[in-house]
C-alpha positions in Angstrom: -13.1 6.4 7.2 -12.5 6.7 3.2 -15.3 7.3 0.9 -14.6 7.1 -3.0 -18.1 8.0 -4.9 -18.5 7.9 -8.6 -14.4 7.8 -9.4 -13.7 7.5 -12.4 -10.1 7.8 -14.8 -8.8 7.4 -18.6 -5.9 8.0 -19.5 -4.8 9.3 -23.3 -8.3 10.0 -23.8 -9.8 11.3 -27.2 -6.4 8.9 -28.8 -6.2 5.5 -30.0 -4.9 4.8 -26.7 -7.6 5.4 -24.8 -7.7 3.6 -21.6 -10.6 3.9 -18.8 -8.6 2.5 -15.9 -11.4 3.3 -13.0 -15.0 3.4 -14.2 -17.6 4.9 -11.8 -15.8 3.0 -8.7 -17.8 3.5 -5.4 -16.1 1.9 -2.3 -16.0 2.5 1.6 -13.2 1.7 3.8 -14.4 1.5 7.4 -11.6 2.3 10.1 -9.6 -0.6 10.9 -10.1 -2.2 7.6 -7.2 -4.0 5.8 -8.1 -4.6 2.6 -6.3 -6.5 -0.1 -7.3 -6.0 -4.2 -6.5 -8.4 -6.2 -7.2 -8.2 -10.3 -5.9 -8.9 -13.4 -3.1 -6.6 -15.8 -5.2 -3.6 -16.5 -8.0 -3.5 -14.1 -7.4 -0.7 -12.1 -5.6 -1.7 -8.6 -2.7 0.7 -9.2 -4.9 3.7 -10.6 -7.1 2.9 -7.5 -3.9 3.7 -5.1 -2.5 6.3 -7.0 -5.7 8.2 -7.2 -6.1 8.0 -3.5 -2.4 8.9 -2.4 -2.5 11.7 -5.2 -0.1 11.0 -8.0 -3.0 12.3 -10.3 -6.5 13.5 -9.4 -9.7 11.6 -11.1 -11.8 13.4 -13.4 -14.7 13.1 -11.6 -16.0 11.7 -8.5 -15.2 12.2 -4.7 -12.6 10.7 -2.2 -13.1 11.6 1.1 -10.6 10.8 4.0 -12.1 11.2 7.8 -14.7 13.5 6.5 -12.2 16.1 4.4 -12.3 15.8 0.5 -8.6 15.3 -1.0 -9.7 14.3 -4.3 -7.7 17.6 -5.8 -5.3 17.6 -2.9 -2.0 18.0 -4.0 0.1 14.4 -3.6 2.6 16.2 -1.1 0.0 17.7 1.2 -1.5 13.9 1.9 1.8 12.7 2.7 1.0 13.8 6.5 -1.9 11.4 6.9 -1.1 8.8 4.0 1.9 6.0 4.3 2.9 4.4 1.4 5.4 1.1 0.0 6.0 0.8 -3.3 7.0 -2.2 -5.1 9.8 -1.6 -5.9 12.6 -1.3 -3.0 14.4 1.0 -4.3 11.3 4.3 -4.0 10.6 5.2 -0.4 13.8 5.9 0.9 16.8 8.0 0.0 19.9 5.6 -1.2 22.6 7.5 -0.2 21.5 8.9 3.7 22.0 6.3 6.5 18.9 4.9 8.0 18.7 7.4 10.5 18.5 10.1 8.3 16.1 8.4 6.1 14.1 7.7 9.7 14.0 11.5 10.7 12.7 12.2 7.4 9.9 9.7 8.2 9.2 10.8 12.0 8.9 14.4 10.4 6.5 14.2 7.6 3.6 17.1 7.9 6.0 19.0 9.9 7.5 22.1 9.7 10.9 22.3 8.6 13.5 23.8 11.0 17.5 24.7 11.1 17.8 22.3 14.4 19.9 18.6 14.0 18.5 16.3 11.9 18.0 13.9 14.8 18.6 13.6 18.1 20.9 10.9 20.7 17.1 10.5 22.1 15.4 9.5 19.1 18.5 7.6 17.6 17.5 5.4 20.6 13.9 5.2 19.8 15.1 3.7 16.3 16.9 1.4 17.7 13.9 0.1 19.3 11.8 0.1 16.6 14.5 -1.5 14.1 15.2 -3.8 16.6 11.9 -5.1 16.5 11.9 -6.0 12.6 14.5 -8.6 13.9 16.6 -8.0 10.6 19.3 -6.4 12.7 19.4 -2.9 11.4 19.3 -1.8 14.6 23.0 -1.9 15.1 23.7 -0.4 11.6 22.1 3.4 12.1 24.5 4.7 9.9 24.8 2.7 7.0 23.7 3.9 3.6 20.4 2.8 2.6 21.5 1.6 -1.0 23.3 -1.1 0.7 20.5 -3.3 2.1 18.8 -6.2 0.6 15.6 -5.2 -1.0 13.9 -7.1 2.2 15.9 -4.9 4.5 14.7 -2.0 2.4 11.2 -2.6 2.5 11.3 -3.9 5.9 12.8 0.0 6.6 10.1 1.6 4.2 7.5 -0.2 6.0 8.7 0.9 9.2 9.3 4.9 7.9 5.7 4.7 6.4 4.0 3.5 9.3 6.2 5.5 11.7 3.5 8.5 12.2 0.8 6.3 12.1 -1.1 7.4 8.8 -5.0 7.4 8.7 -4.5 4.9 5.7 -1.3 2.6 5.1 -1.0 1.7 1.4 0.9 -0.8 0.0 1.1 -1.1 -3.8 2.2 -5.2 -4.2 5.2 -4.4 -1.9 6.6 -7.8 -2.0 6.2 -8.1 -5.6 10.0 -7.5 -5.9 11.0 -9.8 -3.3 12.1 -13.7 -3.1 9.5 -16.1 -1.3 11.3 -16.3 1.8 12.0 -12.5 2.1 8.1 -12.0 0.2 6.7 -14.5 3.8 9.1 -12.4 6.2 8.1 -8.6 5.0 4.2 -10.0 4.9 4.8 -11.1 8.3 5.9 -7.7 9.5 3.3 -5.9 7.5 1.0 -7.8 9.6 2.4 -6.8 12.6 2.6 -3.0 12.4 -0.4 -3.1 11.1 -2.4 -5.0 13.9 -0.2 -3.3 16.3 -1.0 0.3 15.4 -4.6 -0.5 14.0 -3.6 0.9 10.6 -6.6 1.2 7.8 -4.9 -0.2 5.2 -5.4 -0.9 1.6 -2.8 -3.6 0.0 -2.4 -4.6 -3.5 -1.2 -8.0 -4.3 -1.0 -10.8 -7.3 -0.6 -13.5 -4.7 -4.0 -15.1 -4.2 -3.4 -16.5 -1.0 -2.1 -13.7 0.4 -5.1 -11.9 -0.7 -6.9 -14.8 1.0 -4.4 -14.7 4.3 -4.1 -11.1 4.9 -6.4 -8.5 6.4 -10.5 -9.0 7.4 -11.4 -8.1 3.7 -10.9 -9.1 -0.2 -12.4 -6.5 -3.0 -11.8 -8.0 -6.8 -11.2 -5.1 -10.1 -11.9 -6.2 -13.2 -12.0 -3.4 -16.0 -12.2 -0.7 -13.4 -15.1 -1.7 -11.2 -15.3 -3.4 -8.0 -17.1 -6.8 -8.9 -16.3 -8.9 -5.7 -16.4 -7.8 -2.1 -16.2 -10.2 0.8 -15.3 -10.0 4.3 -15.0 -11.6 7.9 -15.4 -15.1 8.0 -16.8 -15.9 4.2 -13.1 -14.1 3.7 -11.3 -16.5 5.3 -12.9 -19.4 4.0 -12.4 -18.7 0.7 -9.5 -21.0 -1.5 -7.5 -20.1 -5.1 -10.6 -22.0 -6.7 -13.4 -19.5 -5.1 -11.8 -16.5 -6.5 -11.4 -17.5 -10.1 -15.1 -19.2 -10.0 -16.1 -15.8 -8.5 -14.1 -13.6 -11.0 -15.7 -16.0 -14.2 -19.2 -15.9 -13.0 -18.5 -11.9 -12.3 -16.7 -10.9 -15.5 -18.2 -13.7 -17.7 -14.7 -14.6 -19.0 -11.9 -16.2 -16.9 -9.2 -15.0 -15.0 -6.2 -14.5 -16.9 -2.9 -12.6 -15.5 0.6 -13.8 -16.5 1.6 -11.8 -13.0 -1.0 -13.8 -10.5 0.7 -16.1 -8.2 -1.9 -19.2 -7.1 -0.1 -20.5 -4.5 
């Protein structure tokens, strides 16, 4: 479904700050896979999703989507077959429309533009529905601002307006990062949902181990811009805390260190 051959990136290179973020990464996301990465500060993960969505292209390699390469693809033109959350609440959506708006927006990406109504009494009902079913009670506040929900609400929405075209490839760059436990469990919860739901291929960045453990049928590990642990299925869900720093030591030969990871 996505193939990345020979990837690699640095950044500032031929300066003293030279940093190779992705070194000759090869990895292959089947359909249906929902993958979380996991890592310590500096190995890659974001560089790995921003590279795939677009924000910059690699300076060598392939990445192929459903058999079309997009590795020089411009970041806008993948928008129409790539969701995306960010970590922080505040990107995804426009502050200052109502969630409707923000919602058409979403159910219109890779679409022509038009002079017709931004949305329609039909599809107003449609949201409803779907907000409804987030259970965070937007459904009956269509028209508020978007700068005035919680970050949970927020993400909850951006979730929601990513996943609302039902992208090739859902990917969330540590989308609960942000968040308080509680709202962290409850946006987790509904990531899970959408995406079993619609059979998204995702990829999910996270510093919480045991969500890495808990979510999705597969666990890659980056260190230093290479993929040194893969698992999947059941040897996935067997796994504890313990396993993946005993697998990242014998791996990287040093051990884990991230002043970001969350064990438990």
């Amino acid at each position: 479904m996505l193939k990345i051959s020979h990837v690699s990136k640095t950044f500032n290179k031929g300066t003293v700050n030279e940093k190779k973020a992705l070194n000759d990464l090869n990895l292959t996301i089947e359909d249906g896979d929902f993958i979380t990465v996991i890592g310590g500060n500096g190995a890659g993960k974001s560089t790995l999703l921003n590279l795939i969505a677009g924000v910059y292209p690699p300076d060598c390699g392939h990445i192929v989507l459903n058999q079309r390469e997009i590795a020089l693809l411009p970041e806008h033109k993948r928008a129409k077959f790539i969701g995306r959350v960010f970590q922080d609440p505040l990107m995804g959506t426009a502050a200052d429309m109502e969630i409707a708006e923000n919602l058409s927006f979403a159910a219109r990406r890779g679409q022509r533009r038009t002079l017709k109504w931004g949305s329609t009494k039909q599809e107003h009902e449609k949201f409803k529905k779907q907000l409804a079913e987030l259970g965070l009670g937007l459904e009956d506040r269509l028209t508020s601002k978007v700068g005035l929900l919680s970050g949970g609400q927020r993400q909850a929405l951006t979730l929601l307006m990513a996943s609302l075209q039902k992208p090739e490839l859902l990917l969330l760059d540590e989308h609960t990062a942000a968040l308080d436990p509680l709202t962290a469990k409850i946006v987790l919860d509904l990531t899970q949902k959408i995406v079993e739901a619609d059979h998204l291929t995702t990829v999910m960045i996270t510093h919480n181990m045991n969500d890495a453990i808990r979510m999705g049928n597969r666990l890659i590990m980056l260190y230093n811009g290479k993929i040194i642990y893969d698992v999947r299925g059941a040897a996935k869900k067997a796994l504890t805390v313990e396993d993946l720093h005993k697998k990242f030591t014998e791996a990287a030969g040093t051990e884990f260190s991230d002043d970001r990871a969350v064990l438990i």
